[in-house]
C-alpha positions as CSV (number, residue, x, y, z in Angstrom):
1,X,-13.6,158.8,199.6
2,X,-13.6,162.4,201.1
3,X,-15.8,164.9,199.2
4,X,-15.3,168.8,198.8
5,X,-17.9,170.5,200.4
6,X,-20.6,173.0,198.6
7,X,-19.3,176.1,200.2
8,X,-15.8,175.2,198.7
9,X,-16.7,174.4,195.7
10,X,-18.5,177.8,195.7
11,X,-15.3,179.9,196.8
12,X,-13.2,177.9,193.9
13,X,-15.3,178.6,191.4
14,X,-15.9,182.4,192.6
15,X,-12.1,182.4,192.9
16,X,-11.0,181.4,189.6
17,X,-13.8,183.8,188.0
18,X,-11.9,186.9,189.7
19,X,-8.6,185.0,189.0
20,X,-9.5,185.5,185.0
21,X,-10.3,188.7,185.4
22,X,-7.1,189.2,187.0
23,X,-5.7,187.9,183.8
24,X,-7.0,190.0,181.5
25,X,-6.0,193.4,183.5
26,X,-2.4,191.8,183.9
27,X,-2.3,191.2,179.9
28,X,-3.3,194.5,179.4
29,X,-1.3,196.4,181.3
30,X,1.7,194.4,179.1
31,X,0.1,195.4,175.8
32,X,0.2,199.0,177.5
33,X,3.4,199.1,178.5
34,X,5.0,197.7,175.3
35,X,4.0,201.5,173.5
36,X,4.8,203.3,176.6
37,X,8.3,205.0,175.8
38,X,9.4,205.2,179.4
39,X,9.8,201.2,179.6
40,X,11.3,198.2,177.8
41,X,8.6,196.2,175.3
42,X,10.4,193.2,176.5
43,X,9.0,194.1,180.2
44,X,5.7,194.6,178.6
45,X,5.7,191.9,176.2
46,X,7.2,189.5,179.5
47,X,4.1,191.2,181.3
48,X,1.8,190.2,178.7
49,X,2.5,186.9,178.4
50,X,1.9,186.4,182.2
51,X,-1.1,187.8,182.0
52,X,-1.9,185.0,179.3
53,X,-0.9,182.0,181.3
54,X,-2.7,183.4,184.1
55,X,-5.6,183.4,181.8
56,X,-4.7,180.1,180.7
57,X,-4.3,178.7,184.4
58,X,-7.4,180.2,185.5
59,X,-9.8,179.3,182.9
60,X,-8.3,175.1,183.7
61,X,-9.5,176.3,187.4
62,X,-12.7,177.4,186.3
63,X,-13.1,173.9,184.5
64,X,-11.8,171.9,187.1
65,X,-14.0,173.6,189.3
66,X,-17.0,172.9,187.2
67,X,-16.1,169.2,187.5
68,X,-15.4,169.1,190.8
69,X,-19.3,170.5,191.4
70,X,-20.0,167.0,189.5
71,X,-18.3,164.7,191.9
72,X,-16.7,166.8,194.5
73,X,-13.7,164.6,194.4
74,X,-10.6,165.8,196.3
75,X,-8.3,164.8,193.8
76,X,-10.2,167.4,191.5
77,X,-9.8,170.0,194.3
78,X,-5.9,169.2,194.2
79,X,-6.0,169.8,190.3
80,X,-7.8,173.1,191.4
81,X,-5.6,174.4,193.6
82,X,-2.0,173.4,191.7
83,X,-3.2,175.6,189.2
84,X,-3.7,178.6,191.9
85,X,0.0,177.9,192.5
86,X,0.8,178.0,188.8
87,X,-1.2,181.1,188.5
88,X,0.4,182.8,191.5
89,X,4.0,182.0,190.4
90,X,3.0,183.9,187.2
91,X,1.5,187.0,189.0
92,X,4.6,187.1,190.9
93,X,6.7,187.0,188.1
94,X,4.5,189.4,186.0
95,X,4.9,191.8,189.8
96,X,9.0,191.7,189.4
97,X,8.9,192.6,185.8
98,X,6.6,195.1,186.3
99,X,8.6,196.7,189.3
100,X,11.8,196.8,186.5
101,X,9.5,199.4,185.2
102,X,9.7,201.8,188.3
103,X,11.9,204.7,188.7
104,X,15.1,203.7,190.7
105,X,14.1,205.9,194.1
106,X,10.5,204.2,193.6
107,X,11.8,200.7,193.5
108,X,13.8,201.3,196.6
109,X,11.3,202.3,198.7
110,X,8.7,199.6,197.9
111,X,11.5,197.1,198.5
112,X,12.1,198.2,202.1
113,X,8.7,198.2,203.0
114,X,8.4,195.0,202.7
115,X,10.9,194.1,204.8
């Protein structure tokens, strides 16, 4: 059986730390925007509740990660990293509503520098 190295164990755990983080700032910029009268609450409430599954997600990585510093098992590493996808499908989502919230002319712009 292949085993997760200690450095990647390190970066998982260090990763899902600043992952939670990125949570919290994501759920609070929600609850912010749900009493800001320029914007829809449903953007901020939509926001919000991102920002709680990517809390959710995150802390399951954090625990996953703590087990997988017990056995360093790559099916525990897989575990780890299909919640980074879960959480990343949420911060996108919680990116799209939030752009909802830009000025028109704004929202243009970012859009074409991306391409």
């Amino acid at each position: 059986m292949h085993k997760v190295s200690q450095k990647t164990i390190q970066a998982a755990q260090k990763h899902a730390q600043e992952l939670l983080e990125q949570g919290k700032g994501v759920k609070e910029l929600g609850e912010s925007l749900q009493t800001d009268d320029q914007t829809s609450s449903q953007q901020g409430k939509c926001i919000e509740d991102c920002g709680e599954s990517i809390q959710k997600q995150a802390q399951k990585a954090k625990d996953l990660t703590k087990k997988l510093a017990e056995d360093g098992s790559t099916e525990v590493f897989i575990e780890a990293v299909q919640q980074h996808i879960n959480i990343n499908q949420a911060y996108i989502e919680a990116t799209k509503e939030f752009q909802k919230t830009l000025p028109l002319p704004v929202r243009n712009r970012s859009s074409k520098e991306c391409e």
